[in-house]
PDB file of N, CA, C, O and CB in Angstrom:
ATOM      1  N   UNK A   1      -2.304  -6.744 -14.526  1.00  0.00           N
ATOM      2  CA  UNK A   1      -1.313  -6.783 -13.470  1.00  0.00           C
ATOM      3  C   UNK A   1      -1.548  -8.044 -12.635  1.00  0.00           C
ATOM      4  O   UNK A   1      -2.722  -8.277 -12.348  1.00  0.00           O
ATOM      5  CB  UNK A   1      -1.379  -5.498 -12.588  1.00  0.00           C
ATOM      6  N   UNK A   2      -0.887  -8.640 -12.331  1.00  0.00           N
ATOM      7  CA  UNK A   2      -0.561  -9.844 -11.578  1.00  0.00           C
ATOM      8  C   UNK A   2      -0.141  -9.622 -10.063  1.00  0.00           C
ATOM      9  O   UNK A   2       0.976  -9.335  -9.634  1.00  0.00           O
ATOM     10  CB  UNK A   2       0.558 -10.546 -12.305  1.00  0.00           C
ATOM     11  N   UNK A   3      -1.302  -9.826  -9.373  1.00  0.00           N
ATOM     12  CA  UNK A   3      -0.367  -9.664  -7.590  1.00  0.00           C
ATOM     13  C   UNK A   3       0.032 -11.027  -7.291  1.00  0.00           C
ATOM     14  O   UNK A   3       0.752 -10.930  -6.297  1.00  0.00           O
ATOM     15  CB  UNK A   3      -1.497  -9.088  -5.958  1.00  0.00           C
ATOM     16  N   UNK A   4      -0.047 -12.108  -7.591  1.00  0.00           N
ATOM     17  CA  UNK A   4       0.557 -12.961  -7.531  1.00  0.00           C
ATOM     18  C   UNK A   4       2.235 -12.834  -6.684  1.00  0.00           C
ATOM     19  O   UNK A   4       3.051 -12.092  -7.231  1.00  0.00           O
ATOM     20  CB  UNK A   4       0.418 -13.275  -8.834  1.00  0.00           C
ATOM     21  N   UNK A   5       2.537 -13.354  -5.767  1.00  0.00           N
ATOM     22  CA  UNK A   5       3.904 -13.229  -5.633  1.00  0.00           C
ATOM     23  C   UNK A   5       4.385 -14.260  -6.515  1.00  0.00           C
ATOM     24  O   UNK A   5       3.590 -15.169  -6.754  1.00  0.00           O
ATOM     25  CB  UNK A   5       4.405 -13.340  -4.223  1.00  0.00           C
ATOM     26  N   UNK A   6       5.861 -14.319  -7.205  1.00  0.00           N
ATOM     27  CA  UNK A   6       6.441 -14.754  -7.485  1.00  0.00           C
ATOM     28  C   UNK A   6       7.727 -15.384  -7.257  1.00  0.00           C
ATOM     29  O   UNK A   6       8.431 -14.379  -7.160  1.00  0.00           O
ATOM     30  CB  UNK A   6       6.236 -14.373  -7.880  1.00  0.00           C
ATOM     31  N   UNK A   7       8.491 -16.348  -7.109  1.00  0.00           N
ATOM     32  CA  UNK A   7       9.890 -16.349  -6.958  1.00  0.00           C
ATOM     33  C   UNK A   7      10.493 -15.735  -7.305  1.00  0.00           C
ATOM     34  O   UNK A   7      11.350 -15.304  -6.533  1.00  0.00           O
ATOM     35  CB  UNK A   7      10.412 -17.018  -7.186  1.00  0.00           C
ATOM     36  N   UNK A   8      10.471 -15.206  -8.871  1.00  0.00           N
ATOM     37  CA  UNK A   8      11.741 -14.056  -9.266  1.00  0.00           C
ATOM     38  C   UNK A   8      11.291 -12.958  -9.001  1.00  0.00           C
ATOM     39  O   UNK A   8      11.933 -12.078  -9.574  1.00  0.00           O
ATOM     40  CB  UNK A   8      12.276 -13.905 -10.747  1.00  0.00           C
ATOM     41  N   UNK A   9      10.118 -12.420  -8.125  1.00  0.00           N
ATOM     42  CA  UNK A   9       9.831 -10.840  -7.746  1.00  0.00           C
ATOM     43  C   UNK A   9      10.898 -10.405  -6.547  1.00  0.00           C
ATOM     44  O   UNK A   9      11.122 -10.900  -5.443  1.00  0.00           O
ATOM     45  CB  UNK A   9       8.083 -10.614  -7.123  1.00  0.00           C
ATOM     46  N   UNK A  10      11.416  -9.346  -7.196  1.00  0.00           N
ATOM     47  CA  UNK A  10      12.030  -8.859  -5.989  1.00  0.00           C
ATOM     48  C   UNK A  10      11.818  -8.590  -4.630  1.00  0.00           C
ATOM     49  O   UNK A  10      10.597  -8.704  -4.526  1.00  0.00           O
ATOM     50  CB  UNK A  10      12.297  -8.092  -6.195  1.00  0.00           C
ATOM     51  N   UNK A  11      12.228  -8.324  -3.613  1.00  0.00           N
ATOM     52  CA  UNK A  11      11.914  -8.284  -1.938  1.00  0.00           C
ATOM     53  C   UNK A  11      10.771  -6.969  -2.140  1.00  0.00           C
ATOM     54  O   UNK A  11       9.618  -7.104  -1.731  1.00  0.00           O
ATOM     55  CB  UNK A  11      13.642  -7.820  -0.664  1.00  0.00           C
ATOM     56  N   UNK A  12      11.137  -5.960  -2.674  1.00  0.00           N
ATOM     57  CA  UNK A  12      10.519  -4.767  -2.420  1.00  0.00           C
ATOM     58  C   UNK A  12       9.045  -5.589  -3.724  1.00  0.00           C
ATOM     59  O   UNK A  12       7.999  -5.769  -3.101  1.00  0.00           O
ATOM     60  CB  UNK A  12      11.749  -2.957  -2.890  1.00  0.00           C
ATOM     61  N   UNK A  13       8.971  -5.909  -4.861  1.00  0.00           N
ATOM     62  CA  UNK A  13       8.036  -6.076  -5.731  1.00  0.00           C
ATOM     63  C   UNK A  13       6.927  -6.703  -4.997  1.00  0.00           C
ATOM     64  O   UNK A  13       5.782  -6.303  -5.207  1.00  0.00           O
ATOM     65  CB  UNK A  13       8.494  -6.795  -6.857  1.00  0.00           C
ATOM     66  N   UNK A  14       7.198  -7.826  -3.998  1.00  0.00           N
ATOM     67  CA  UNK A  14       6.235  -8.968  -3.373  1.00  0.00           C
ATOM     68  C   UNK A  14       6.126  -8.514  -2.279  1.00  0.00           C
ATOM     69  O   UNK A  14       5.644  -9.363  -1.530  1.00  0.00           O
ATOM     70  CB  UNK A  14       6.639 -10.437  -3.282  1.00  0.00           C
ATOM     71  N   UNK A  15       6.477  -6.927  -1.435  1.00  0.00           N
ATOM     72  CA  UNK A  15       6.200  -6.363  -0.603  1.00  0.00           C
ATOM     73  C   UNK A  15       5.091  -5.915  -1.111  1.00  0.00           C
ATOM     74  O   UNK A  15       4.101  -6.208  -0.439  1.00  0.00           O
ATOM     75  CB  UNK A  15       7.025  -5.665  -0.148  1.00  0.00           C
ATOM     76  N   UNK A  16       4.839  -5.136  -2.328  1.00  0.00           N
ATOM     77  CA  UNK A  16       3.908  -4.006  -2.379  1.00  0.00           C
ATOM     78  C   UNK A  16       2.911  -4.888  -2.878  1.00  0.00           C
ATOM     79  O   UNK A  16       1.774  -4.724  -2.437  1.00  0.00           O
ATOM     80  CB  UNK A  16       4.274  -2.647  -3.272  1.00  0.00           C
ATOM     81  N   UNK A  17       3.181  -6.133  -4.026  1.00  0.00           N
ATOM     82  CA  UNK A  17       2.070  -6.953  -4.077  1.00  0.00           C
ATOM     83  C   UNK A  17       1.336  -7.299  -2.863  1.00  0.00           C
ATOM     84  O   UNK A  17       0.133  -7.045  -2.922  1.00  0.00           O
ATOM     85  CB  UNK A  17       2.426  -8.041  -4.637  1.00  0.00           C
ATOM     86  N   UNK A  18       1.755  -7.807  -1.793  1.00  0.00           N
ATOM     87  CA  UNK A  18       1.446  -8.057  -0.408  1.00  0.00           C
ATOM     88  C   UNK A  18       0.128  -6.951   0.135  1.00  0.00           C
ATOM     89  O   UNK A  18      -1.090  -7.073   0.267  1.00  0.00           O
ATOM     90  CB  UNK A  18       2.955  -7.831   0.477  1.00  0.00           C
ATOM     91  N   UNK A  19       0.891  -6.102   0.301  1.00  0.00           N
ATOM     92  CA  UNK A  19       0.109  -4.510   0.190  1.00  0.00           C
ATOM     93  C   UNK A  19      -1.112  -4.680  -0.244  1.00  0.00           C
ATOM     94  O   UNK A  19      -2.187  -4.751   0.352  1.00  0.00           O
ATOM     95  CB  UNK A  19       0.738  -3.396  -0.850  1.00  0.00           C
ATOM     96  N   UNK A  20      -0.847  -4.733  -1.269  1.00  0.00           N
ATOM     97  CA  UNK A  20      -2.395  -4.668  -2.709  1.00  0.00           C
ATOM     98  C   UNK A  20      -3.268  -5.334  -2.436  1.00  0.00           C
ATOM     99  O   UNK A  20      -4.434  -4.947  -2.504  1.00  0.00           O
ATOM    100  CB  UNK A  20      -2.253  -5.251  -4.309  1.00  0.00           C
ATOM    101  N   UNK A  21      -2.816  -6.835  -1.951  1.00  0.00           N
ATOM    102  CA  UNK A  21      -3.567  -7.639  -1.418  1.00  0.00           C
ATOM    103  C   UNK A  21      -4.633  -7.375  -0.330  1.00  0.00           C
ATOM    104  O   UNK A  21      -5.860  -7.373  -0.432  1.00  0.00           O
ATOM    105  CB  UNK A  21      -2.824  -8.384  -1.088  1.00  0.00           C
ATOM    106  N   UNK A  22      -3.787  -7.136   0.806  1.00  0.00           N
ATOM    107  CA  UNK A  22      -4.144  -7.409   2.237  1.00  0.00           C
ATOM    108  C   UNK A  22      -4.196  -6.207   2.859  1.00  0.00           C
ATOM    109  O   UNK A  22      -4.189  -6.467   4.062  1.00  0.00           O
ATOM    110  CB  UNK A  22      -3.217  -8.300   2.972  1.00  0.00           C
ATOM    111  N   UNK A  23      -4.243  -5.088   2.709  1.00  0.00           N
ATOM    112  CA  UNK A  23      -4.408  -3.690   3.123  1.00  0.00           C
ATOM    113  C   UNK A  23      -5.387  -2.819   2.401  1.00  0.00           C
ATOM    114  O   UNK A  23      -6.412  -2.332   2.879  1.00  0.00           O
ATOM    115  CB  UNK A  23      -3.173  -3.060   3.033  1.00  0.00           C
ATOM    116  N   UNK A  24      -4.867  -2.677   1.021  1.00  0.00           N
ATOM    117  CA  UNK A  24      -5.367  -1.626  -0.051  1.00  0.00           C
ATOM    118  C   UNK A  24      -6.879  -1.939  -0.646  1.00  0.00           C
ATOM    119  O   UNK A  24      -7.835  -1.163  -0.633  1.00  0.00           O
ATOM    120  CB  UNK A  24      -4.273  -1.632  -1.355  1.00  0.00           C
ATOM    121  N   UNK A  25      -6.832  -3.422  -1.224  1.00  0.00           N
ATOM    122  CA  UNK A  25      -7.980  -3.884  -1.792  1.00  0.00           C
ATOM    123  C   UNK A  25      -8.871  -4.204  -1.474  1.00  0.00           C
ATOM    124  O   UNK A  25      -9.801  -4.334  -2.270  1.00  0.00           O
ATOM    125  CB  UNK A  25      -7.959  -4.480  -2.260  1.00  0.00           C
ATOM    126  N   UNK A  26      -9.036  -4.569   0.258  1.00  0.00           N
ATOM    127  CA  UNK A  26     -10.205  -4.440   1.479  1.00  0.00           C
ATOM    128  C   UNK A  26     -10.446  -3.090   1.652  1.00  0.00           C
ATOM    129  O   UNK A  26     -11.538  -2.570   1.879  1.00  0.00           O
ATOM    130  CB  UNK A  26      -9.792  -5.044   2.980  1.00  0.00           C
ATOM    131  N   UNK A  27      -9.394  -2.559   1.537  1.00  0.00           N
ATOM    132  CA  UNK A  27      -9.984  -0.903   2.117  1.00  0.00           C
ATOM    133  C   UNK A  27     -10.763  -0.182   1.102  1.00  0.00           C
ATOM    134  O   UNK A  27     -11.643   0.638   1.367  1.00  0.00           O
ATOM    135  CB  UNK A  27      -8.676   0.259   2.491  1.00  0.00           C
ATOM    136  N   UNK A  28     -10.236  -0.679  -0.563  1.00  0.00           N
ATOM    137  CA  UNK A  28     -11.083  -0.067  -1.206  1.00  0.00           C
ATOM    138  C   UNK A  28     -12.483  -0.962  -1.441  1.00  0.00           C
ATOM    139  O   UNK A  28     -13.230  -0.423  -2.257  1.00  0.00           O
ATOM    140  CB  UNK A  28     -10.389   0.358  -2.384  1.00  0.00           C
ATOM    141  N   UNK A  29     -12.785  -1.724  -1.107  1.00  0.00           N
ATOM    142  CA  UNK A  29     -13.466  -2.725  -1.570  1.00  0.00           C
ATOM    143  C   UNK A  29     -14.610  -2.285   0.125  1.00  0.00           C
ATOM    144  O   UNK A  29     -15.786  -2.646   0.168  1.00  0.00           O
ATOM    145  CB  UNK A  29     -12.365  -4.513  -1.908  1.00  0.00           C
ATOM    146  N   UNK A  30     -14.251  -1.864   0.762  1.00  0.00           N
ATOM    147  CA  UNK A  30     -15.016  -1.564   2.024  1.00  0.00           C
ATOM    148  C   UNK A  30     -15.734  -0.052   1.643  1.00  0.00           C
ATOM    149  O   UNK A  30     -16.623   0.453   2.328  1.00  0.00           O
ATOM    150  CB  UNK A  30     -13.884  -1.514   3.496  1.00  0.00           C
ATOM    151  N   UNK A  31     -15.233   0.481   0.565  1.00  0.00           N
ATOM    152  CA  UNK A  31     -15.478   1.996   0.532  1.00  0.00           C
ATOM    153  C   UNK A  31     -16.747   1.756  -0.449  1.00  0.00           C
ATOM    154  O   UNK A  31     -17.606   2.624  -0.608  1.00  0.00           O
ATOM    155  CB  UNK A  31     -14.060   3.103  -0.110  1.00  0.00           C
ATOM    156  N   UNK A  32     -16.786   0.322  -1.178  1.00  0.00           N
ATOM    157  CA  UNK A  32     -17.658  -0.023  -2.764  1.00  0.00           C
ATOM    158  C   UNK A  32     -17.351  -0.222  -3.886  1.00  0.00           C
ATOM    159  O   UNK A  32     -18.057  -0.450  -4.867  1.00  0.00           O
ATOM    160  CB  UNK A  32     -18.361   0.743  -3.221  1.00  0.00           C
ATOM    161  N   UNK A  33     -15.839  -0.108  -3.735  1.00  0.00           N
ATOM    162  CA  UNK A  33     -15.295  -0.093  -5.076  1.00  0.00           C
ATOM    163  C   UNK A  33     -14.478  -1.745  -5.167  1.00  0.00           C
ATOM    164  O   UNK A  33     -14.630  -2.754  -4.479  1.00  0.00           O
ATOM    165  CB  UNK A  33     -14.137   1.418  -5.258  1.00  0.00           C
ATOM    166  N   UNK A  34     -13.760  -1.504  -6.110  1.00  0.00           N
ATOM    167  CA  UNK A  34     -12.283  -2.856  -6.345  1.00  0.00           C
ATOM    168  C   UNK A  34     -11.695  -2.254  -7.139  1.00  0.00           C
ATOM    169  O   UNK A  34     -11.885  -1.131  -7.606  1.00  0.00           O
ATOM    170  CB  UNK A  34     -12.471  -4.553  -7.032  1.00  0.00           C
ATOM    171  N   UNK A  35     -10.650  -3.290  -7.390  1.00  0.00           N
ATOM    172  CA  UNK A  35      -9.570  -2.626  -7.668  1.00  0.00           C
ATOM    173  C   UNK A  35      -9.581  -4.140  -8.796  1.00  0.00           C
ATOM    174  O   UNK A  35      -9.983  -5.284  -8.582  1.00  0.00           O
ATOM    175  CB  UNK A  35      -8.269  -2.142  -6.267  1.00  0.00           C
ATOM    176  N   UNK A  36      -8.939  -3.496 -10.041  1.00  0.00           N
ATOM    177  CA  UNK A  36      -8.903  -4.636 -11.246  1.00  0.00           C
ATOM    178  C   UNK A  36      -7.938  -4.261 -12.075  1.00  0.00           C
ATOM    179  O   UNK A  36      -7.756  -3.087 -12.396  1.00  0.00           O
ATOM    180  CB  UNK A  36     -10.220  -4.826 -12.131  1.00  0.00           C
ATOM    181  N   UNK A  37      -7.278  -5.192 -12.465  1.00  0.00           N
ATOM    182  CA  UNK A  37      -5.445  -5.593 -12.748  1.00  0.00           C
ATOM    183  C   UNK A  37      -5.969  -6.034 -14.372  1.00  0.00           C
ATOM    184  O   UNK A  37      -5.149  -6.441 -15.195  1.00  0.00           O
ATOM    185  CB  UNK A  37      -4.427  -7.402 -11.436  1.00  0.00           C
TER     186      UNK A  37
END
């Protein structure tokens, strides 16, 4: 999986990539874990 935003990702697609990024993958990554695409 690619979080990469893209130009042709849709509004909602490069929202949730966004997400994955900057919310989700610190939080799991704070708990000990990661997250791998």
């Amino acid at each position: 999986m690619d979080t990469a935003i893209h130009e042709d990702d849709s509004e909602i697609v490069a929202m949730i990539k966004e997400l994955l990024e900057t919310r989700i993958r610190p939080a799991v990554q704070d708990d000990g874990g990661d997250i791998e695409y």
